[in-house]
C-alpha positions as CSV (number, residue, x, y, z in Angstrom):
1,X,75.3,85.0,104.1
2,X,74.1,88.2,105.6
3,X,76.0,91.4,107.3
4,X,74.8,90.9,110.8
5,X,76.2,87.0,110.8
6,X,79.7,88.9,109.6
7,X,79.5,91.3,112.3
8,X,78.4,88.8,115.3
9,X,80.4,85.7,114.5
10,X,84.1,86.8,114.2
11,X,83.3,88.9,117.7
12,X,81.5,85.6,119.2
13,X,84.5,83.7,118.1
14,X,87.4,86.5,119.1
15,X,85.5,86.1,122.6
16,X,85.5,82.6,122.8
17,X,89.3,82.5,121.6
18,X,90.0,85.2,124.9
19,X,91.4,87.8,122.0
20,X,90.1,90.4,124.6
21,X,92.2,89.8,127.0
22,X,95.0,91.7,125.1
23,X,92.7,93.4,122.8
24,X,90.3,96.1,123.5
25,X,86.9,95.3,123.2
26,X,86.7,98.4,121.0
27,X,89.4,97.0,118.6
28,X,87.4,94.0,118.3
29,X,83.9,95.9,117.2
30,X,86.1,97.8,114.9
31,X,87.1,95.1,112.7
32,X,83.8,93.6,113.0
33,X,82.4,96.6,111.2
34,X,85.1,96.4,108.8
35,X,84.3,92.9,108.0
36,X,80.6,93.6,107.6
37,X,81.9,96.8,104.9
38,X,82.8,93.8,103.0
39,X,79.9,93.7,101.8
40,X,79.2,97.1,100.5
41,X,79.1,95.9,97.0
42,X,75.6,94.5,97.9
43,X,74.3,98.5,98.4
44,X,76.3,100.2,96.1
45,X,76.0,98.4,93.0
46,X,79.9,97.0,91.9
47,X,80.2,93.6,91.3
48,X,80.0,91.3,94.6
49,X,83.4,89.7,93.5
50,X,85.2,93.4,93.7
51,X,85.5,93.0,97.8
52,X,84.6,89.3,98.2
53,X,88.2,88.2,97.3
54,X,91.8,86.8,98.5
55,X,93.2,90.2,97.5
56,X,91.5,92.2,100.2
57,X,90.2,89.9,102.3
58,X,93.7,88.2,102.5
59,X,96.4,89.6,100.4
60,X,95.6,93.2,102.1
61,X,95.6,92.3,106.3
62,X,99.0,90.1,105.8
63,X,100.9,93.3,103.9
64,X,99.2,95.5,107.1
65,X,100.6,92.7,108.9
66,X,104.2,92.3,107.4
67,X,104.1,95.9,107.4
68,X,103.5,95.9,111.1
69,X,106.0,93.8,112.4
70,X,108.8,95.3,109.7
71,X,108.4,98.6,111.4
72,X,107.8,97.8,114.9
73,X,104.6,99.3,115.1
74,X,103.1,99.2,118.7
75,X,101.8,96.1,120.4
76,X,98.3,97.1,119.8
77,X,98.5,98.0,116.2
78,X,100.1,94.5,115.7
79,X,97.4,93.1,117.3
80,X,94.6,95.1,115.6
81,X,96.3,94.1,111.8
82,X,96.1,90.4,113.0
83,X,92.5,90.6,114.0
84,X,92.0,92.2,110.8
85,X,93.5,89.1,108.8
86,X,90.8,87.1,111.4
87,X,87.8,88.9,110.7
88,X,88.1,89.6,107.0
89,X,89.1,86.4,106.5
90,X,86.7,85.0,107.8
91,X,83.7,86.8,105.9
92,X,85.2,85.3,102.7
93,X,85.9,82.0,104.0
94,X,82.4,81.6,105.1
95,X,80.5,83.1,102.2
96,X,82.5,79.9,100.3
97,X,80.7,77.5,102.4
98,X,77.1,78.9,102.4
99,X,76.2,78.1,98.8
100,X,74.9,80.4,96.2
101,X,76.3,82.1,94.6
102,X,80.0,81.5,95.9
103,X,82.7,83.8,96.2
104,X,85.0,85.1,92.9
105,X,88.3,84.2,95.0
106,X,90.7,85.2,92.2
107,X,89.1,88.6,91.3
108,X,90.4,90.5,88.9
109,X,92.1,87.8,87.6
110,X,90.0,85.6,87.1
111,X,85.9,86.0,87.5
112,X,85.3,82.3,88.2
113,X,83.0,81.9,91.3
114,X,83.5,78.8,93.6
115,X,80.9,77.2,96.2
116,X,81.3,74.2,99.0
117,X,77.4,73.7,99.2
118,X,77.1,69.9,100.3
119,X,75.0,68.3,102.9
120,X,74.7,64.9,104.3
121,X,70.9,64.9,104.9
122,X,68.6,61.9,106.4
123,X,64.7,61.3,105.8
124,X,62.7,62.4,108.8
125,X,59.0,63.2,109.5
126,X,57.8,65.7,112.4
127,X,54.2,65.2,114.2
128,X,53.6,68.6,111.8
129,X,54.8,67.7,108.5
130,X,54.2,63.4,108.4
131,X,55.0,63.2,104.9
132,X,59.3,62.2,104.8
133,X,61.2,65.2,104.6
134,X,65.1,65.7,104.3
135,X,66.8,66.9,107.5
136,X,70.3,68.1,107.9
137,X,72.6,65.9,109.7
138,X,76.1,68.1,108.6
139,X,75.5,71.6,106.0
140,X,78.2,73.0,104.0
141,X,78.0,75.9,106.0
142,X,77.6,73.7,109.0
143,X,81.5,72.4,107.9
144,X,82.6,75.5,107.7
145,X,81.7,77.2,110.9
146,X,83.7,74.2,112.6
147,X,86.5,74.4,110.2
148,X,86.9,78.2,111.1
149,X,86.5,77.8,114.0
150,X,89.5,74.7,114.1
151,X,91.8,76.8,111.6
152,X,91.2,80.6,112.6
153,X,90.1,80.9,116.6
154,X,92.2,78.3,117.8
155,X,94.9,79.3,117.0
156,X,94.3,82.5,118.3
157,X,95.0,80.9,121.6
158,X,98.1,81.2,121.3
159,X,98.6,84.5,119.2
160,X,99.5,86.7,122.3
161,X,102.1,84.3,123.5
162,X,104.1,84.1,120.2
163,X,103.7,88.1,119.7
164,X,105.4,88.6,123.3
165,X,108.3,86.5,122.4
166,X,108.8,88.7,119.1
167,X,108.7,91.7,121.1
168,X,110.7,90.7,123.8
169,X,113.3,89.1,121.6
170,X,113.1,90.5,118.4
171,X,112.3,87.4,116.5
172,X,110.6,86.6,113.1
173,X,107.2,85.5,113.2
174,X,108.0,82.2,112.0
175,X,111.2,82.0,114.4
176,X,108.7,82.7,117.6
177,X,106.2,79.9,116.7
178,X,109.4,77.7,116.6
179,X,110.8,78.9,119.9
180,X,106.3,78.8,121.4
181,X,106.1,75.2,120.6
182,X,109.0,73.9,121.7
């Protein structure tokens, strides 16, 4: 998948999800270039696997995270290491659905690449091509922009609301989605 989808999709989807609200718009373009650095492996020659991977796209923005909330870091830097998790996650979880040639999840463990390219395609013809042609009813990456979108930015709704109860009274994370849902 290419930068500029990297860059405009996590901000379209931060947007759509109101992170805003609480969240400068600056913050926001400033992950979005980060998750687009991702994939400075393409320009500078390393192996794609060497950024495209659960150890920085994942492993990395939950210890900012962790770290974060363990030293009661300032609302906005909270917020700014959870976008982080969002965007960057997002780059490799998309680059897994758009076919060729995958993304190395487990690198440096393990250089095995892995790929969700399906479709579910019907035969068509068009007034400019009558000979039957395959058309796309649901892609791969089709999948999983919806599944992001489902998993990731929905639950963003309510990311503010269970940070304000761990500020306010000084709960776990896991303790203020408990207290949030109830």
């Amino acid at each position: 998948m290419d930068s500029l989808f990297h860059f405009i999709f996590p901000i379209i989807a931060a947007l759509a999800a109101k992170v805003h609200v609480k969240h400068e718009i600056r913050n926001i373009l400033i992950v979005g270039v980060l998750a687009v650095l991702i994939d400075v492996d393409h320009f500078v020659g390393v192996e794609r696997a060497t950024f495209h991977n659960v150890f920085i796209t994942l492993l990395l923005p939950i210890i900012i995270i962790i770290l974060a909330f363990s030293f009661r870091a300032k609302y906005s830097f909270k917020g700014f290491s959870i976008l982080l998790l969002i965007f960057l996650s997002s780059h490799t979880f998309l680059d897994l659905f758009s076919g060729s040639p995958g993304v190395a999840l487990l690198y440096p463990i393990s250089n095995t690449y892995y790929s969700l390219e399906f479709g579910i395609t019907v035969p068509m013809t068009t007034k400019f091509a009558p000979s039957i042609i395959e058309g796309y009813i649901i892609s791969s990456l089709g999948l999983g922009i919806l599944l992001y979108l489902i998993i990731i930015v929905l639950p963003c709704l309510f990311l503010d609301d269970i940070i304000e109860i761990m500020e306010k009274k000084h709960e776990s994370f896991r303790k203020a989605v408990k207290q949030f849902f109830r």
